[in-house]
CHARMM-style PDB file with segment names, atoms N, HN, CA, C and O in Angstrom:
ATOM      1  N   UNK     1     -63.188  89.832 -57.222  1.00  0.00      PROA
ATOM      2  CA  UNK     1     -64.142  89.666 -56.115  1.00  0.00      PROA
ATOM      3  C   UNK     1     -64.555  91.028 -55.544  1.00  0.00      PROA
ATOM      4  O   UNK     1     -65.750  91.320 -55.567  1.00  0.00      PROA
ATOM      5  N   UNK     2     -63.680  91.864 -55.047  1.00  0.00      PROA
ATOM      6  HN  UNK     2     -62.709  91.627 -55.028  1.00  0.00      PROA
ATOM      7  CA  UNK     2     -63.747  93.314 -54.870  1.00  0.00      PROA
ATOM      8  C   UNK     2     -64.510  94.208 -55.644  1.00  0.00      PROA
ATOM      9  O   UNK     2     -65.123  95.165 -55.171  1.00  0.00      PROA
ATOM     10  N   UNK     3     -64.468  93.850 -57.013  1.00  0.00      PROA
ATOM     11  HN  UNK     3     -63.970  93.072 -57.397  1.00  0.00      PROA
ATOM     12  CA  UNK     3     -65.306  95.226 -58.045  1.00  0.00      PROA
ATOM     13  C   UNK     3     -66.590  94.270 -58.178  1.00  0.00      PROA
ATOM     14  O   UNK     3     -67.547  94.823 -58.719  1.00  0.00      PROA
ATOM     15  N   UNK     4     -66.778  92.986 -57.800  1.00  0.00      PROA
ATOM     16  HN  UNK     4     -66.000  92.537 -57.361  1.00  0.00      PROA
ATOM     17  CA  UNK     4     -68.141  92.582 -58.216  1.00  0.00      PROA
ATOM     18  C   UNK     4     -68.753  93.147 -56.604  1.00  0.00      PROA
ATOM     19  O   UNK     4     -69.779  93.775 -56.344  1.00  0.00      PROA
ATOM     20  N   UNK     5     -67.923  92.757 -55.918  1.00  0.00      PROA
ATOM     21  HN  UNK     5     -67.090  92.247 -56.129  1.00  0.00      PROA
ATOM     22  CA  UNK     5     -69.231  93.427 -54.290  1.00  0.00      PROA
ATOM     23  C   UNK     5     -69.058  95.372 -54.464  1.00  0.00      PROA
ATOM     24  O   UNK     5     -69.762  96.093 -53.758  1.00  0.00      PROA
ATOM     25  N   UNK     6     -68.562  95.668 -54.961  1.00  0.00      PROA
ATOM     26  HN  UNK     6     -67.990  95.082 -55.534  1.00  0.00      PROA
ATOM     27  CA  UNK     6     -68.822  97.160 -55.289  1.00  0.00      PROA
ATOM     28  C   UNK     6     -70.547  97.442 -56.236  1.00  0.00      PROA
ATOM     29  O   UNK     6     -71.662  97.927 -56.039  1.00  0.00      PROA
ATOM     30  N   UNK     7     -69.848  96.839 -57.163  1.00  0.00      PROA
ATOM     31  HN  UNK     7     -68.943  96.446 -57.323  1.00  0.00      PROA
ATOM     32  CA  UNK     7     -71.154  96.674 -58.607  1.00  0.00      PROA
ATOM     33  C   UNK     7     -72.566  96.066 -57.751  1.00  0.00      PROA
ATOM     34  O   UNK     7     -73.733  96.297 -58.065  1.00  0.00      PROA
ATOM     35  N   UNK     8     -72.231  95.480 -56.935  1.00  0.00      PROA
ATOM     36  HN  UNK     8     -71.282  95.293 -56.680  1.00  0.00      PROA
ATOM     37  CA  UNK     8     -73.641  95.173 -56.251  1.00  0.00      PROA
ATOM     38  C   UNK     8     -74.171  95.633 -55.517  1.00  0.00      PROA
ATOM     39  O   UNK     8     -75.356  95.352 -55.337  1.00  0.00      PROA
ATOM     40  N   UNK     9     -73.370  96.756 -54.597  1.00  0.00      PROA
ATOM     41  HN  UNK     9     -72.407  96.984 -54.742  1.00  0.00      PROA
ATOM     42  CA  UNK     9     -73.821  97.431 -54.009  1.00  0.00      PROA
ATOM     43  C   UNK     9     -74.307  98.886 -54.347  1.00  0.00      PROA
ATOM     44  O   UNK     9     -75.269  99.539 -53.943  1.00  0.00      PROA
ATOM     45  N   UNK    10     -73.377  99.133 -55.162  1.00  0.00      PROA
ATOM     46  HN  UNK    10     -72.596  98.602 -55.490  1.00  0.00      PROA
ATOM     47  CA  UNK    10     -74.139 100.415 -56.500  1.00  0.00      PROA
ATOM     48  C   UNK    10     -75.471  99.920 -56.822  1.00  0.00      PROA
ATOM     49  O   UNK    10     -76.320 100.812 -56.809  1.00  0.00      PROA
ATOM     50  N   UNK    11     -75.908  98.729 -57.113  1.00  0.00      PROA
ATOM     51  HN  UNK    11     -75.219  98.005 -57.124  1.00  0.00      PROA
ATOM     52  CA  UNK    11     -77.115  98.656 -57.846  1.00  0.00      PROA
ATOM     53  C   UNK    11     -78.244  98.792 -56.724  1.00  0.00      PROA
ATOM     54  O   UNK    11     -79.388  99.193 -56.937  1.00  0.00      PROA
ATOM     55  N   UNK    12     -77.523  98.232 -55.013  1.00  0.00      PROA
ATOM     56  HN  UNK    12     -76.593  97.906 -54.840  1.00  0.00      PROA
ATOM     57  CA  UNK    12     -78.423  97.845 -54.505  1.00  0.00      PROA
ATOM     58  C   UNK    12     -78.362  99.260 -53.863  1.00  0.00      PROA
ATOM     59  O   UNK    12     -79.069  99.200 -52.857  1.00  0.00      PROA
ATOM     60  N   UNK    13     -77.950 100.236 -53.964  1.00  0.00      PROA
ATOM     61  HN  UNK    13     -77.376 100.286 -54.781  1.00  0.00      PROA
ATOM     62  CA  UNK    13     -78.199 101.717 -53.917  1.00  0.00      PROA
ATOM     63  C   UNK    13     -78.585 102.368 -54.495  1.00  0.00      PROA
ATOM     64  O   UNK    13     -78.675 103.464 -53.943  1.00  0.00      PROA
ATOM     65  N   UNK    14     -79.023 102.336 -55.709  1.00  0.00      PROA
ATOM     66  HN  UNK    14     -78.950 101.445 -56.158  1.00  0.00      PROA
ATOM     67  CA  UNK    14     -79.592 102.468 -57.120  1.00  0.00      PROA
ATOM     68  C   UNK    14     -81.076 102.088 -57.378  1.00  0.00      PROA
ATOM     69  O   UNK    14     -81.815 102.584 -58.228  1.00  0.00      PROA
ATOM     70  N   UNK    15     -81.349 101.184 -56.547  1.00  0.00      PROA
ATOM     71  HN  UNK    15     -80.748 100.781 -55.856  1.00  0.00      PROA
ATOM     72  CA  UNK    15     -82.532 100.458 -56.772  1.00  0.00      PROA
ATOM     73  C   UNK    15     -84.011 101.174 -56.186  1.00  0.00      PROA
ATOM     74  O   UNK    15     -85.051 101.286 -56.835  1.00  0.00      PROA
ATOM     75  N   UNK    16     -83.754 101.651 -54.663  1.00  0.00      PROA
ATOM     76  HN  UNK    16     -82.909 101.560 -54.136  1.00  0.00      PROA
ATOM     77  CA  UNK    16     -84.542 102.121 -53.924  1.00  0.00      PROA
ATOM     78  C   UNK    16     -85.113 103.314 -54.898  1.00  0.00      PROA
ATOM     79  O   UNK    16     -86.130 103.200 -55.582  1.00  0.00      PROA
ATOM     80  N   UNK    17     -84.355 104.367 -54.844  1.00  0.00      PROA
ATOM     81  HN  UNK    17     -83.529 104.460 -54.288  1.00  0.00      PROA
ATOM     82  CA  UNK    17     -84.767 105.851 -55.413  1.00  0.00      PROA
ATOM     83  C   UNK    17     -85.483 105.441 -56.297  1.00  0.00      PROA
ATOM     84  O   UNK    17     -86.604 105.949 -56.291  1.00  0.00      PROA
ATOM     85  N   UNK    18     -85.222 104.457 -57.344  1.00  0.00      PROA
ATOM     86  HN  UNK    18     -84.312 104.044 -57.349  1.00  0.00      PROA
ATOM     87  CA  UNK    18     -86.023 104.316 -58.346  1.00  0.00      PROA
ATOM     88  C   UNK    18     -87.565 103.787 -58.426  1.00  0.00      PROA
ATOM     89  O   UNK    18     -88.450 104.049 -59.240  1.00  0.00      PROA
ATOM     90  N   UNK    19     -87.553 102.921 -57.243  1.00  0.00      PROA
ATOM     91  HN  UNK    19     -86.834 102.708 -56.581  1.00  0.00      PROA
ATOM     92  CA  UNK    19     -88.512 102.443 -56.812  1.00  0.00      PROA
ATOM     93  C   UNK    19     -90.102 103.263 -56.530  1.00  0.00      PROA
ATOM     94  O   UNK    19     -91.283 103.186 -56.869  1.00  0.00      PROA
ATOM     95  N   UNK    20     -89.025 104.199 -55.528  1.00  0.00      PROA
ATOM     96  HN  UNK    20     -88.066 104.261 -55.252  1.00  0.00      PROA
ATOM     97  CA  UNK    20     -89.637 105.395 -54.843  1.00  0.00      PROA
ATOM     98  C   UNK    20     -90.154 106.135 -56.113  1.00  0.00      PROA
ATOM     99  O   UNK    20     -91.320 105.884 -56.418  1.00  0.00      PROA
ATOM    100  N   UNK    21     -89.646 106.781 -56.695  1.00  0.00      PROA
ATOM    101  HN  UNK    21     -88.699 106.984 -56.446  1.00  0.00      PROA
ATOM    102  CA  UNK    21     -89.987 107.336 -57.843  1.00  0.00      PROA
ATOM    103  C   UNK    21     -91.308 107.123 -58.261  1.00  0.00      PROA
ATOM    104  O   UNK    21     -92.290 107.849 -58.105  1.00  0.00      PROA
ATOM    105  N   UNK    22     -91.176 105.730 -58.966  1.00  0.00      PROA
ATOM    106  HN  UNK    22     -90.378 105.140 -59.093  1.00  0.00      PROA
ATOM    107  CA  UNK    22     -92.254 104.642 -59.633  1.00  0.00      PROA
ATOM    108  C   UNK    22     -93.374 105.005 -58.763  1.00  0.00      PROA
ATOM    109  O   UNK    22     -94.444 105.370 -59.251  1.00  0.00      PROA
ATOM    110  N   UNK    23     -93.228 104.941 -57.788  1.00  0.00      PROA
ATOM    111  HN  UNK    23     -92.359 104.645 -57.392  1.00  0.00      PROA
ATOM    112  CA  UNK    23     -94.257 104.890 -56.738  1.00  0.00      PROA
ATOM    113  C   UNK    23     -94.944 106.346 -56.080  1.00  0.00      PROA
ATOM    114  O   UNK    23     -95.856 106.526 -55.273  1.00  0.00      PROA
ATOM    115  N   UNK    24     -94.229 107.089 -56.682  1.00  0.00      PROA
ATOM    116  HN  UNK    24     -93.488 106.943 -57.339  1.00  0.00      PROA
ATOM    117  CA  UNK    24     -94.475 108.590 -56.476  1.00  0.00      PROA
ATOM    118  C   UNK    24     -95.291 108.726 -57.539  1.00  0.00      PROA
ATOM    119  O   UNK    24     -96.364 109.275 -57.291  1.00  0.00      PROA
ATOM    120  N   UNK    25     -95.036 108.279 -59.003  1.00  0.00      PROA
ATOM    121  HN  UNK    25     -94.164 107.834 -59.204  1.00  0.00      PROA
ATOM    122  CA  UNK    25     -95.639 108.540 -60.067  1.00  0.00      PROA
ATOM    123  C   UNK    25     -96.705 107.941 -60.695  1.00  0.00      PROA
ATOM    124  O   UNK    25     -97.118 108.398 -61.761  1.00  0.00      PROA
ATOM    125  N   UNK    26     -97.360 106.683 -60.017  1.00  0.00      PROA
ATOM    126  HN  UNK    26     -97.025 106.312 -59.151  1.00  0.00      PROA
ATOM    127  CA  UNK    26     -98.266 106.054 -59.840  1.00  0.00      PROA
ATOM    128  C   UNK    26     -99.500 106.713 -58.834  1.00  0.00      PROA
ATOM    129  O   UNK    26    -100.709 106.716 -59.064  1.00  0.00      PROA
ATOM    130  N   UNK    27     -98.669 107.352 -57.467  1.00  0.00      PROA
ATOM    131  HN  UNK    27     -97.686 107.350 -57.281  1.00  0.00      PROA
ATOM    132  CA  UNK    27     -99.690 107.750 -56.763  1.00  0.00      PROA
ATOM    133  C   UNK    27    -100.057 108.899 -57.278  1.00  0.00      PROA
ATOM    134  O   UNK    27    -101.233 109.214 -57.090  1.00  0.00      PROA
ATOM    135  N   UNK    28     -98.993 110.042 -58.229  1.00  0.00      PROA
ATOM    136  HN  UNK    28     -98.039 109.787 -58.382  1.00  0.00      PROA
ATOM    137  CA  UNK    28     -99.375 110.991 -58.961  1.00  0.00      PROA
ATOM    138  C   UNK    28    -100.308 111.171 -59.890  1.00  0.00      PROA
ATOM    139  O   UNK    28    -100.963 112.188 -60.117  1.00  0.00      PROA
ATOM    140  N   UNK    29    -100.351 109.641 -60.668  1.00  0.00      PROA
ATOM    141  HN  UNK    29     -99.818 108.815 -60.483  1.00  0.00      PROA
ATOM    142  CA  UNK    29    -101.072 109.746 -61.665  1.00  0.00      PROA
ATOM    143  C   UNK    29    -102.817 109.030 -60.888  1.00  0.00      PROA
ATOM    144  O   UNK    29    -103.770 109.107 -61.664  1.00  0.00      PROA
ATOM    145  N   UNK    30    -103.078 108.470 -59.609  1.00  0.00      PROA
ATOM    146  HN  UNK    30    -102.304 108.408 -58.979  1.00  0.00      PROA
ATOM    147  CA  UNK    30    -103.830 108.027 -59.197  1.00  0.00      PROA
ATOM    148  C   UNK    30    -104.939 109.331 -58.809  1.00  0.00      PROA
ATOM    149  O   UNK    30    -106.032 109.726 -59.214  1.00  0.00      PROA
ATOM    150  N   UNK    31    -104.185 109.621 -58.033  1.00  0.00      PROA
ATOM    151  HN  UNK    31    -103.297 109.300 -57.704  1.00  0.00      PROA
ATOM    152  CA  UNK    31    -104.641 111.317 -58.046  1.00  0.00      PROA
ATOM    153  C   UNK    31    -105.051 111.755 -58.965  1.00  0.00      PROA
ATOM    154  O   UNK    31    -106.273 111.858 -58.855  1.00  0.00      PROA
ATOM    155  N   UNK    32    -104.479 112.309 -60.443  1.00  0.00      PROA
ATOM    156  HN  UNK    32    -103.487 112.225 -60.532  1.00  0.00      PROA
ATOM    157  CA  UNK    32    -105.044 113.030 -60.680  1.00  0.00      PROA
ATOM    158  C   UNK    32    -106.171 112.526 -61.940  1.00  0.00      PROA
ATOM    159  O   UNK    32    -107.157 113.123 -62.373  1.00  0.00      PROA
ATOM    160  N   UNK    33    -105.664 111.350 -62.277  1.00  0.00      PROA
ATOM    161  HN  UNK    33    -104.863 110.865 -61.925  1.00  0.00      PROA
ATOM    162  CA  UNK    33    -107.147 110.126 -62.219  1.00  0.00      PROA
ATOM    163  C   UNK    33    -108.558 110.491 -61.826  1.00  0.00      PROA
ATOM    164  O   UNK    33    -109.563 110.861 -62.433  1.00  0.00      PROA
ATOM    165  N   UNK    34    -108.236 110.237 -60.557  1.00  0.00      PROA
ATOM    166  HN  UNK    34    -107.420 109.936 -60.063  1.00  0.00      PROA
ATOM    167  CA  UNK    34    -109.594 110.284 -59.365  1.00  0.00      PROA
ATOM    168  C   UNK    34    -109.936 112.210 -59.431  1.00  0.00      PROA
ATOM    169  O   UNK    34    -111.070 112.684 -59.502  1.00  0.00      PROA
ATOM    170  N   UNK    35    -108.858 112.894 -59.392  1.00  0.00      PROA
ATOM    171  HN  UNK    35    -107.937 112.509 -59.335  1.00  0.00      PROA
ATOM    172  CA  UNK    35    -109.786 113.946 -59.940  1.00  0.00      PROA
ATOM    173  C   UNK    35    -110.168 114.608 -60.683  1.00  0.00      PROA
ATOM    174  O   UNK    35    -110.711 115.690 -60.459  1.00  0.00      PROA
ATOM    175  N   UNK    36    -109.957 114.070 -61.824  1.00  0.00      PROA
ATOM    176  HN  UNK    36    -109.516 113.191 -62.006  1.00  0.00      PROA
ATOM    177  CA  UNK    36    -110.152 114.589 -62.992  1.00  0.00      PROA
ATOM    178  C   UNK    36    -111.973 113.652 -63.500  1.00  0.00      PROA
ATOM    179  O   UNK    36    -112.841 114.122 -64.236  1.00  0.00      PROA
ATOM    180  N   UNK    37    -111.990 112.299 -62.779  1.00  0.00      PROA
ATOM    181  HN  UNK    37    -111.285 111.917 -62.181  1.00  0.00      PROA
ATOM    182  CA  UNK    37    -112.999 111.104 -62.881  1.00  0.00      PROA
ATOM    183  C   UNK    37    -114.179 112.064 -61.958  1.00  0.00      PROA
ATOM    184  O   UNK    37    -115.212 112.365 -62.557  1.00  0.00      PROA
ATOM    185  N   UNK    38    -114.021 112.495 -60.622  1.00  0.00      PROA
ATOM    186  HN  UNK    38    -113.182 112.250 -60.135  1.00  0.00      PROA
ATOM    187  CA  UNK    38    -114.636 113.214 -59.782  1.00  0.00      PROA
ATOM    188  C   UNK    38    -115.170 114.047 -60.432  1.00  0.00      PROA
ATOM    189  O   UNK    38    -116.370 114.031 -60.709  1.00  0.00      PROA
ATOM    190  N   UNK    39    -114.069 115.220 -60.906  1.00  0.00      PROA
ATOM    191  HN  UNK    39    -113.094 115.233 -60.682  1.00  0.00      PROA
ATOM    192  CA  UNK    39    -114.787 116.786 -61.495  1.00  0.00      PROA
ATOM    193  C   UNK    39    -115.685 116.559 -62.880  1.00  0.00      PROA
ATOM    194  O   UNK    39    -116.525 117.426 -63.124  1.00  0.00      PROA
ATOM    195  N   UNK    40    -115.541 115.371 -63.854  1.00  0.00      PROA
ATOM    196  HN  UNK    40    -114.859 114.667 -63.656  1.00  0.00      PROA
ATOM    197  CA  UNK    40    -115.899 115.010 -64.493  1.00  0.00      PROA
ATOM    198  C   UNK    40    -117.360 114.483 -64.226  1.00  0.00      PROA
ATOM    199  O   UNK    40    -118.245 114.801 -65.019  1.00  0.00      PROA
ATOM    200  N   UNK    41    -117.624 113.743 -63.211  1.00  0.00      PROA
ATOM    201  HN  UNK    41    -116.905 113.484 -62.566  1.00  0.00      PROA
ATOM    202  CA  UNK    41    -118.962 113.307 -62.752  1.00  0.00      PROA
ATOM    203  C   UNK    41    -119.965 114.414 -61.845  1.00  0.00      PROA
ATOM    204  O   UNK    41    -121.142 114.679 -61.602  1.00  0.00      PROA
ATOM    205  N   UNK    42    -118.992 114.705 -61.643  1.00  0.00      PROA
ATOM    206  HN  UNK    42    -118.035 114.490 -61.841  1.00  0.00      PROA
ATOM    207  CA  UNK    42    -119.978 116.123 -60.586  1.00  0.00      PROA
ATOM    208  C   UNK    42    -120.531 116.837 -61.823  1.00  0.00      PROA
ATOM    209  O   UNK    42    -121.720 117.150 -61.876  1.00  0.00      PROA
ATOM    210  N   UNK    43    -119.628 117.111 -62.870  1.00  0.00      PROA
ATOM    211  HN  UNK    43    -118.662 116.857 -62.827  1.00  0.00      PROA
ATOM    212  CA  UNK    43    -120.128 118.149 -64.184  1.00  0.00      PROA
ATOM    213  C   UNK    43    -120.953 117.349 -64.751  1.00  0.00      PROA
ATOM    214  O   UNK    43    -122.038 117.916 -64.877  1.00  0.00      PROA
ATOM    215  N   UNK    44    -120.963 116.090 -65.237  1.00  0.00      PROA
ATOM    216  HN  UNK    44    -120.082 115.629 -65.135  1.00  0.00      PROA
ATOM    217  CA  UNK    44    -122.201 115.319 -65.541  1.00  0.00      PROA
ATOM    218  C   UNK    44    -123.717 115.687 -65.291  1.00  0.00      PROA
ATOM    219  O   UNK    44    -124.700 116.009 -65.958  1.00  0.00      PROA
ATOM    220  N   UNK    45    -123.269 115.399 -63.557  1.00  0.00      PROA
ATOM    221  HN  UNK    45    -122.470 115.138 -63.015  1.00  0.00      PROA
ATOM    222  CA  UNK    45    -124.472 115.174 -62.135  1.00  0.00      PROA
ATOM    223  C   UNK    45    -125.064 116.484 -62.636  1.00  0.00      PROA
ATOM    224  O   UNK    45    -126.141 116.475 -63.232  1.00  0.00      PROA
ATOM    225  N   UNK    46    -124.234 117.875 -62.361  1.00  0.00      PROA
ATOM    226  HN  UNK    46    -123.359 117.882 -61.877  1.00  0.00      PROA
ATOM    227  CA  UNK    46    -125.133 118.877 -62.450  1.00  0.00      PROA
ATOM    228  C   UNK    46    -125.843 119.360 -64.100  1.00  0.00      PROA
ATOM    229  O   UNK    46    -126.591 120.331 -64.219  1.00  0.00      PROA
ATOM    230  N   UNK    47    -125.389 118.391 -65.357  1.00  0.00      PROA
ATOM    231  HN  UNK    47    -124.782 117.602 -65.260  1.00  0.00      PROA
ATOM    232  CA  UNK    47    -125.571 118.957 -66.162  1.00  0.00      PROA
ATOM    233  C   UNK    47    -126.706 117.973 -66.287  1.00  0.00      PROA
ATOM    234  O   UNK    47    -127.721 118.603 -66.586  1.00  0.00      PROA
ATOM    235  N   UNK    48    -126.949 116.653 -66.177  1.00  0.00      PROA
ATOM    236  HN  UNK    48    -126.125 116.141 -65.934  1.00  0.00      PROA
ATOM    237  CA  UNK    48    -127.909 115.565 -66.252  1.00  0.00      PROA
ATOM    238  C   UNK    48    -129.194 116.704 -65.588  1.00  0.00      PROA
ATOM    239  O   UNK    48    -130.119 116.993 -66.347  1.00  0.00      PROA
ATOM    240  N   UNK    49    -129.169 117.251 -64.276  1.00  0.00      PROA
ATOM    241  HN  UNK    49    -128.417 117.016 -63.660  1.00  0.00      PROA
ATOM    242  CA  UNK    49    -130.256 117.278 -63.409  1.00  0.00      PROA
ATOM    243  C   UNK    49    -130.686 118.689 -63.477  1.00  0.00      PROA
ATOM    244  O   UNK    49    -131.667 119.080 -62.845  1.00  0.00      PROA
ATOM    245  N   UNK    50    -130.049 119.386 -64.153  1.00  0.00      PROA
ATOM    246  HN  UNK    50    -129.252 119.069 -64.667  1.00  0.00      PROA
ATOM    247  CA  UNK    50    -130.664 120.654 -65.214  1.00  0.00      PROA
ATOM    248  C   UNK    50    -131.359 120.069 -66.340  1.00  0.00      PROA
ATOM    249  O   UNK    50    -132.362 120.717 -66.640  1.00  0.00      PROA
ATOM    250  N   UNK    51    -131.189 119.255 -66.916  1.00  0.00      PROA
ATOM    251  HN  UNK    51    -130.374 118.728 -66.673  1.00  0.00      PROA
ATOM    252  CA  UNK    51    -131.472 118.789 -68.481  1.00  0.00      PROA
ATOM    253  C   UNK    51    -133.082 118.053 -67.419  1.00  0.00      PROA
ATOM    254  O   UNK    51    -134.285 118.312 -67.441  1.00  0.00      PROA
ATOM    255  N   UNK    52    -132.367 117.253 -66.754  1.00  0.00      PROA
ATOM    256  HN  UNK    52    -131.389 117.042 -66.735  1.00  0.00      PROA
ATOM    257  CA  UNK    52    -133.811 116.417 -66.456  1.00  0.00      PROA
ATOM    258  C   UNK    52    -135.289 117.549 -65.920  1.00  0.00      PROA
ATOM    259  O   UNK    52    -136.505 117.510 -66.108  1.00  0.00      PROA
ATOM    260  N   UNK    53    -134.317 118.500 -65.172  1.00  0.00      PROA
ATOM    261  HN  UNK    53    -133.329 118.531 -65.020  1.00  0.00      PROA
ATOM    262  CA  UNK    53    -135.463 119.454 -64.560  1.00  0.00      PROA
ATOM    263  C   UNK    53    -135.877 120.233 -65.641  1.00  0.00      PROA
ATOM    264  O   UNK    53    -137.006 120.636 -65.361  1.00  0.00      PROA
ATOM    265  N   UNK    54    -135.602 120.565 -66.517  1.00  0.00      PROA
ATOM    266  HN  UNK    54    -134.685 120.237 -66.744  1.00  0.00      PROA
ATOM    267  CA  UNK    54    -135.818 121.826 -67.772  1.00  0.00      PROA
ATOM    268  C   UNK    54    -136.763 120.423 -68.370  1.00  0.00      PROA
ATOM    269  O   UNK    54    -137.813 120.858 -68.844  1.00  0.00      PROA
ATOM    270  N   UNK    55    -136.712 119.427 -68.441  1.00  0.00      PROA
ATOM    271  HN  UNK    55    -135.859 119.074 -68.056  1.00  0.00      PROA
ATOM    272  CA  UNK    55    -137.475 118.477 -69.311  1.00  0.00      PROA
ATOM    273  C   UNK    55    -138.670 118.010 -68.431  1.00  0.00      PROA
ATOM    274  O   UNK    55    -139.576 117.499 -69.090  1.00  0.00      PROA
ATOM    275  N   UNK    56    -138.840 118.062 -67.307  1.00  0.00      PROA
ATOM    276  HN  UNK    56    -138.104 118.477 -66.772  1.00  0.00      PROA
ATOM    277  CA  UNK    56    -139.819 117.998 -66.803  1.00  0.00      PROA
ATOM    278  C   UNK    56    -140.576 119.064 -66.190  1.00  0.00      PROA
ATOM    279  O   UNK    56    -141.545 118.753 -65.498  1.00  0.00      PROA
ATOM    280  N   UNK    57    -140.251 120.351 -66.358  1.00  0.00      PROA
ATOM    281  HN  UNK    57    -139.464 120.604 -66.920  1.00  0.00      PROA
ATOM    282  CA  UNK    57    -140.561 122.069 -65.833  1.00  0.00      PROA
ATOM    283  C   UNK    57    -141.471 121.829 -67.060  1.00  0.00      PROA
ATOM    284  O   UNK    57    -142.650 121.477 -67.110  1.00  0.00      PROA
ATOM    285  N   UNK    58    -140.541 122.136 -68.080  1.00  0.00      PROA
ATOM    286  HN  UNK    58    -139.584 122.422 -68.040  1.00  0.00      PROA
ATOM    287  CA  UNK    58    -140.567 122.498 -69.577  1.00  0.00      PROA
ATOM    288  C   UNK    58    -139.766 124.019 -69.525  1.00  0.00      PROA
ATOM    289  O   UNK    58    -139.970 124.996 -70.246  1.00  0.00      PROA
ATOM    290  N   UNK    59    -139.232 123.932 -68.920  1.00  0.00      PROA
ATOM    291  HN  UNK    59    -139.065 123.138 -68.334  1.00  0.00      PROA
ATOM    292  CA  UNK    59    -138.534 125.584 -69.440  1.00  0.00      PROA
ATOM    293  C   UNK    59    -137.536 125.123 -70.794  1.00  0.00      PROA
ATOM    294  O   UNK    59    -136.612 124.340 -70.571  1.00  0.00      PROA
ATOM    295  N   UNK    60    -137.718 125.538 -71.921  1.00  0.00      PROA
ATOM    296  HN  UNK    60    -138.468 126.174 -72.102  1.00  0.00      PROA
ATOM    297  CA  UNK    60    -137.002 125.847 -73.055  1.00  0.00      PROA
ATOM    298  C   UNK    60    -136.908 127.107 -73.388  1.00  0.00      PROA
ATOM    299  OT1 UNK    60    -136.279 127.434 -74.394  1.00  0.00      PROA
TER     300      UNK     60
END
């Protein structure tokens, strides 16, 4: 009875950090997601609206 309420309380001390973790590394990867999606569209934006202006200027 004694080593099973030990073993359960190890786990249920065990459990949190890991949690936390998970959840650190989700918001880590959310981040750098969103800015990598961001810097990616901004480089688009400015490369689209050179292309569109050089195509309607005509500068070649």
């Amino acid at each position: 009875m004694g080593e099973d309420k030990t073993t359960e309380n190890m786990l249920a001390a065990a459990s949190p950090p890991v949690k936390r973790r998970r959840m650190k590394m989700f918001i880590g990867l959310g981040l750098g997601l969103w800015l990598v999606l961001s810097v990616g569209f901004a480089l688009f934006v400015m490369f689209f609206s050179v292309w569109l202006l050089e195509s309607c200027v005509g500068i070649t």
